[in-house]
N, C-alpha and C positions, 0 to 999 in steps of 0.2 A: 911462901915468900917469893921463891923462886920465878911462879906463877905471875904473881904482881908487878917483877921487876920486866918480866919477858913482854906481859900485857902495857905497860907503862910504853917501855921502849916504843911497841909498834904504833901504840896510838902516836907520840911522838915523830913515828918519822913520816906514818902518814900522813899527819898535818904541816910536817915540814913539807913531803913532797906538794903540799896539795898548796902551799905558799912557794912555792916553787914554780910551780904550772901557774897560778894565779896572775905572776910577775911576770911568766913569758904572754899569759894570754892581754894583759893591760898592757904591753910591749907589741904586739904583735897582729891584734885583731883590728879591723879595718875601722869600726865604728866603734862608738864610745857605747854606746848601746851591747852592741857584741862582747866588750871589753866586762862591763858592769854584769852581764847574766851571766859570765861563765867566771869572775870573781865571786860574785855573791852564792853561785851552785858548786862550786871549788869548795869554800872555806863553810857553806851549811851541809855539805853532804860529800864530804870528800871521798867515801869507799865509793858509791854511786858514779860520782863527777869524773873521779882520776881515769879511770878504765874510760870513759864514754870520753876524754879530753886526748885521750892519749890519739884517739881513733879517729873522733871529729874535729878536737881543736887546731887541729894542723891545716894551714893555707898553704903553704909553699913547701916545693919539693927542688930542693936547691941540687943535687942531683944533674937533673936534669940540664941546668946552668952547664953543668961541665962537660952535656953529650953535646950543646950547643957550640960551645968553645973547640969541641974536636971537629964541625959543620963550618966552622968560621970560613976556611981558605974556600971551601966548597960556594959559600955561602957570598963570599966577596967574588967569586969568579961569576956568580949567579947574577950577581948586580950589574955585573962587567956586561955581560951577556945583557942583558936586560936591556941596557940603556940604547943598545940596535934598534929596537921596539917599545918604547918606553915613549906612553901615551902623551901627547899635547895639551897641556892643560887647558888651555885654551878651547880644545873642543869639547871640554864636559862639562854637562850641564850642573856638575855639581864639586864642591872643592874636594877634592880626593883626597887629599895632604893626609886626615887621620886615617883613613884607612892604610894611606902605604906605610904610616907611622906603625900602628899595631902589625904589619905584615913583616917588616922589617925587610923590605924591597918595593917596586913601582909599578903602577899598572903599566901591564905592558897590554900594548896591541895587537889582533892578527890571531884572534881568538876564536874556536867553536861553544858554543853555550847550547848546547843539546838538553831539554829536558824530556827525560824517560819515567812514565806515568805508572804507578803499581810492578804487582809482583812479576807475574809473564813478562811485559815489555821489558824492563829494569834485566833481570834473571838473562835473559835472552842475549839482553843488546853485551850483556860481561862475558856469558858464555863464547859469545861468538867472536869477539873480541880475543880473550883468551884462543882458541883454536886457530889465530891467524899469529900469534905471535910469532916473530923471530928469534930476539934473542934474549927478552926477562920479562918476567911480570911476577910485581909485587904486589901482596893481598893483606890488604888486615882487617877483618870485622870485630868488632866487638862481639859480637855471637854468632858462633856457627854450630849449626848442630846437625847429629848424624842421623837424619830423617830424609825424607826424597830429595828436597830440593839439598839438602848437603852431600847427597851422595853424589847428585848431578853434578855439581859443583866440582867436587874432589876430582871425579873421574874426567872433568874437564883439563885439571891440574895435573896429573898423573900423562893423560895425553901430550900435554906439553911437555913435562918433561923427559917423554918418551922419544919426545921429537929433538933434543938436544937444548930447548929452553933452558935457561935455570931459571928456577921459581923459589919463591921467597914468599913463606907462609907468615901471619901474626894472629893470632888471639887476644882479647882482654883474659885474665886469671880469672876473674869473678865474673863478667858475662858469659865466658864458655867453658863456666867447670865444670861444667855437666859432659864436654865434647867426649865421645867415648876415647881408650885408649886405642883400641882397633882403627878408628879412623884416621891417630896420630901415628901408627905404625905402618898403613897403608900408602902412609904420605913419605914415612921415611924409606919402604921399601921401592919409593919409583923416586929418589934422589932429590924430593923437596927439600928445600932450606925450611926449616922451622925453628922455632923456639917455644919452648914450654916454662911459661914464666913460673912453675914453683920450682924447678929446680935450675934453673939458671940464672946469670945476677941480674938486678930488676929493681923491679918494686915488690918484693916476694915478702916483702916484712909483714908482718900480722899488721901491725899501727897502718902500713900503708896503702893497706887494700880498701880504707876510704877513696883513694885516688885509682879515679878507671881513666884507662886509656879507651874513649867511646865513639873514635874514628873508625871509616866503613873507607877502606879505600881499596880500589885497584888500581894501577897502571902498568901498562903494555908495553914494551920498548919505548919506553921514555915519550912514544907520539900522542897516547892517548890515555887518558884517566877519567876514573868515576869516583864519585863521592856524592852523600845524601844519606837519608833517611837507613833505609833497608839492608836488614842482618841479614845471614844466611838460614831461613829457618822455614818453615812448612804455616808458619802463623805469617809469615809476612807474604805467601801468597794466597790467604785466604783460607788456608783448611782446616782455621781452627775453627771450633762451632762457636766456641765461648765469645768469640771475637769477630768472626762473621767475614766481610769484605775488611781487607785492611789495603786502606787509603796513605801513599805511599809515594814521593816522589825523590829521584838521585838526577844527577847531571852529568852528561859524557862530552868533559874536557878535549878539545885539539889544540894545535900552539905552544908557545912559548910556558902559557901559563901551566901548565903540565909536568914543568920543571921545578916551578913552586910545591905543587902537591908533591912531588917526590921528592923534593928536599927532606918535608917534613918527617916521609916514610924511612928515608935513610936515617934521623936522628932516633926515631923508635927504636930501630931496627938495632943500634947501634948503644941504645943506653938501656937496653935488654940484654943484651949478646957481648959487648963490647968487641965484637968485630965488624972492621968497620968496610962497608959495601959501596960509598962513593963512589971511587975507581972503576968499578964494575958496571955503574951504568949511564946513559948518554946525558948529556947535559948541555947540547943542543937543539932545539929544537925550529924550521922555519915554519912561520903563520901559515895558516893557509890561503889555499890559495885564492878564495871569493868571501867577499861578507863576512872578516874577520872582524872581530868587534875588540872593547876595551875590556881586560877580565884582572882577577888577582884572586886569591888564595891567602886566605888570612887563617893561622894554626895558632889556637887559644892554648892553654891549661897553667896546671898549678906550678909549672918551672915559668910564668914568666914575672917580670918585675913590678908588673902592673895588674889591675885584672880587665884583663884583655877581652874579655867577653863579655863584660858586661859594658866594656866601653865601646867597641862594636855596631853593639843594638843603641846605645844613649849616640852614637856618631850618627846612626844613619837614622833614627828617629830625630834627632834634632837638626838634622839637614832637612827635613821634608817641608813641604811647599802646599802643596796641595794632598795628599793621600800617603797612610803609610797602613798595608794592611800586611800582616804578621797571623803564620800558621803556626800552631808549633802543638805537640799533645799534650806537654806539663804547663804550666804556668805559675811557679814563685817566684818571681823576680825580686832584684833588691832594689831597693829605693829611688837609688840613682834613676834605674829604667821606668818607675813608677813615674815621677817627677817629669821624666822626657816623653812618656805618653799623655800625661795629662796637660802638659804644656803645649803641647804638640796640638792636641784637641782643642785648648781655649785660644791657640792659635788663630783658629777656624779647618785644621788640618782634619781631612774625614781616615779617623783612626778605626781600624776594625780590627780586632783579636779573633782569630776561628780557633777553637779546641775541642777536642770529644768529648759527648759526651757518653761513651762506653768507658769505665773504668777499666784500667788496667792495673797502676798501683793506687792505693786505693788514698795515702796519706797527702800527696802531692794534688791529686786529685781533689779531695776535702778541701786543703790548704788553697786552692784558688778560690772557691768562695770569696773568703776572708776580705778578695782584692775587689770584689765587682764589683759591687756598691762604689765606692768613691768613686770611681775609671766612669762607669756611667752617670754617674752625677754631671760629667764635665762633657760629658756627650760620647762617650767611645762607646763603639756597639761591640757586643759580646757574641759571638756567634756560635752552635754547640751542635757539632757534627753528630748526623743520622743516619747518615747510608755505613756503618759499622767501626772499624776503628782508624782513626784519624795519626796516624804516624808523622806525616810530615814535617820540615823544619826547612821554612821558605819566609819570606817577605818580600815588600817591593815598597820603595819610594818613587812617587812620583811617577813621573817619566824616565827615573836615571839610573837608578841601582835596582836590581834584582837578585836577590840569594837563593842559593838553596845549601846546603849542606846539612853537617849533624848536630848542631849545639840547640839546644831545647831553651825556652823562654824561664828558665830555674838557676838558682842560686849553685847548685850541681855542676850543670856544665857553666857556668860563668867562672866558677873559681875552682873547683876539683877535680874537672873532667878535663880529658885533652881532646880538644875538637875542631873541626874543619870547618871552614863556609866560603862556596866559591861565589863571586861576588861578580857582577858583569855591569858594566857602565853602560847603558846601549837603550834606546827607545824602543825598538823594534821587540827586546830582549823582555823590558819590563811591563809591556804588553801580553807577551805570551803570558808568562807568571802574573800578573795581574785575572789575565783570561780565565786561568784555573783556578784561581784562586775564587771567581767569582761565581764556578762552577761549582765549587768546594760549599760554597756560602749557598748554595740553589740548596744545596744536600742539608743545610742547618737548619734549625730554628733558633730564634733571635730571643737573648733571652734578656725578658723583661721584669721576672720577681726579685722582690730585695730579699735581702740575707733573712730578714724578719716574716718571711710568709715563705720561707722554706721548710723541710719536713725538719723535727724536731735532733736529727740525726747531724744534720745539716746544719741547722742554725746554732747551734751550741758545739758543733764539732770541728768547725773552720775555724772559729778565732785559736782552738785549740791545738790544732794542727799546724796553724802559722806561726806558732812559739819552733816548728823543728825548723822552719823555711831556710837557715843557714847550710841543711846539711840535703835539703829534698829537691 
């Protein structure tokens, strides 16, 4: 009896909880679509749903709201600053307003837009950078690992600090669990600042290790910053077999805009640790001195009020005029960006998406199928990189904007990931990236079979895969 009344109970509260979770996910999920699958797999399979709801239903990390509120004075004195250099509207070919909207500051002018190609250049141009430092440089990658080029890496770091730098390490938990402990205690024995997100306060909660922080930044006494693509790892310069040549591009920041990328690094820094490092470093910076152009710094993820990254891509895809061609190695977008590429296209706009084809994960990967078909119904060309594996996360509108940074063309980084993308207003700028991009596309083939004359793997495993696209 005893038995019956205990088994009663649980079924009871797990279908309370599971009405519980159902009200916040119809409360709380973006789409009515969204809201409906994760009601109707809530309340038919709640032992299943609850545990995968707890982990994936969550969009917003309010959190973070409050590492922002402690960035504010920081954040208004940045504005302050800013409006010295704070671009002309008038001179850009394109209305900027959303973007300074999601950036939450102004383009500002007097910028370097350096792009640094694969692993050697990229590896090289941080290293040496690092080695001239004076008096901080702040790192965070999403993965680093303790193999050659991390060791290179570290001992770059170690030198700095040796020299009287202070240095300020970051990690993602889940990209660099693997990081040995030997390499974290190497870094504490030459007076690196670190933080080790399982045991300091964070995002350390089991439920919230859906949300990566999957930012690649360094910056150098506050003059000069990198951001893009490339973790610190021995695959991202080529030495993996599995993976071959890995196609790879970051951007090396001068200017003002430098001080945007380090904002963001300070609120990381800061709603990991809660100590707070503003005070510590500069936050001044003058243009340089030739051929500064117009730049900004836009930092997505799940503390903001909106979802910032997928409004982004729907911003600068629905500015375009004549061309918007977009790198990226995932592709599941949500809706929104679906709608601004295909509009874009019957526009008469020449849309091209470039992605690998070398698998990496294998589910995101399937799950783009699912998209081509319609995207070329409307004319956008699909393009599927062959010279090894295609990392990058770049685009280009037109004549006017040019990006490069970390946020992938996926539902992932649009709403659960925290990510960067420096953004350059500049003809000359979106020529270069245009350039390589068209290099990138030399390296593809153009793909023209439907979903329906793909191998059987294929054709039946994409629309199945698109049912996960909210979390891939």
């Amino acid at each position: 009896m005893f038995e019956v009344v205990l088994s009663t109970c649980g079924l009871l509260l797990m279908w309370g909880l599971a009405g519980l979770a159902s009200l916040k996910a119809a409360r709380t999920a973006r789409t009515p679509q969204g809201a409906i699958g994760w009601v109707v797999f809530l309340l038919s399979a709640p032992l299943l749903a609850l545990p995968l709801f707890f982990f994936f239903g969550q969009r917003k990390f309010s959190s973070y709201r409050a590492t922002r509120r402690e960035a504010e004075r920081v954040l208004n004195a940045l504005r302050v600053y800013s409006t010295r250099y704070t671009q002309d509207r008038d001179q850009l070919a394109v209305n900027q307003a959303p973007f300074e909207q999601l950036a939450g500051y102004p383009v500002c002018r007097g910028n370097s837009f350096e792009l640094l190609i694969d692993g050697t250049d990229i590896s090289d141009a941080i290293i040496e950078a690092i080695d001239v430092a004076e008096d901080y440089v702040l790192v965070h990658f999403y993965i680093v690992r303790d193999d050659q080029i991390g060791q290179r890496f570290k001992s770059a770091l170690i030198r700095a600090s040796s020299r009287g730098v202070a240095v300020w390490f970051m990690t993602d938990a889940v990209g660099s669990h693997g990081l040995s402990h030997q390499y974290r205690a190497d870094l504490d024995a030459a007076g690196v600042n670190q933080v080790d997100p399982s045991t300091r306060p964070g995002p350390k909660h089991r439920f919230h290790l859906n949300f990566r922080n999957h930012r690649k930044t360094v910056i150098v006494d506050g003059r000069v910053g990198f951001t893009g693509g490339m973790n610190i790892g021995d695959e991202y310069m080529g030495r993996d077999p599995k993976f071959g040549d890995w196609r790879d591009t970051q951007v090396r920041l001068k200017g003002p805009v430098v001080q945007q990328l380090q904002l963001g690094y300070a609120e990381d820094w800061f709603w990991l640790t809660e100590d707070p490092i503003l005070d510590l470093l500069t936050w001044e910076c003058a243009p340089v001195a030739e051929g500064g152009k117009p730049a900004l710094v836009v930092e997505t993820g799940p503390g903001d009020n909106t979802v910032n990254g997928s409004m982004l891509y729907f911003s600068a895809i629905t500015a375009a005029q004549s061309r918007v061609w977009l790198s990226s190695p995932y592709f599941v977008p949500d809706q929104d960006v679906v709608a601004a590429l295909k509009n874009a296209a019957l526009r008469g706009v020449d849309v091209r998406i470039l992605l690998p084809d070398t698998v990496d994960h294998y589910a995101p990967w399937l799950a783009a199928y699912a998209y081509f078909d319609d995207l070329r119904d409307v004319g956008i060309k699909i393009y599927r990189y062959q010279a090894g594996f295609l990392h990058q996360k770049a685009f280009v509108v037109d004549d006017s904007i040019a990006a490069v940074g970390t946020m992938n063309l996926d539902n992932r980084s649009f709403r659960l990931n925290f990510e960067s993308m420096a953004l350059c207003f500049d003809s000359e700028t979106a020529d270069q990236v245009a350039d390589m991009l068209e290099q990138d596309m030399a390296s593809a083939r153009l793909l023209t079979k439907a979903l329906e004359a793909q191998p059987p793997t294929i054709r039946f495993g994409a629309p199945v895969a698109r049912l996960l696209a909210p979390v891939l």
